[in-house]
C-alpha positions, 0 to 999 in steps of 0.5 A: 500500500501506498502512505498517504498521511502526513506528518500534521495527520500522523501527528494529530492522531498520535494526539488523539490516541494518547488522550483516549488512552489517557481517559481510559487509564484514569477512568474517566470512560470505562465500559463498552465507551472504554473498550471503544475507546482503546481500539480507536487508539491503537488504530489511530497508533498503527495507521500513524506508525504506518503511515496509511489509512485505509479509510482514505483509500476508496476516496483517493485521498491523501494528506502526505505534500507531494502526492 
């Protein structure tokens, strides 16, 4: 697969998955919301770590400069 996100895109999401883990270990959400929650993040961690996002891939979008 092609990388198709870039760097403000990686960043953000690493942003989002650390505060969704951060709520979660505080307990602040539990239950199936913090289930969710921890999947969210782990996903948004390895599409970052990766570079790709599958969802983008029908759309052909792509956030990384040069593409």
């Amino acid at each position: 697969m092609k990388k198709n996100m870039g760097a403000i895109d990686r960043a953000i999401r690493v942003v989002a998955a650390v505060i969704l883990g951060l709520l979660y270990f505080l307990g602040v959400i539990q239950g199936t919301l913090g289930t969710v929650a921890v999947v969210v993040a782990v996903l948004f961690l390895v599409t970052s770590a990766a570079s790709i996002c599958p969802g983008y891939v029908p759309f052909g979008l792509s956030t990384r400069k040069g593409d």
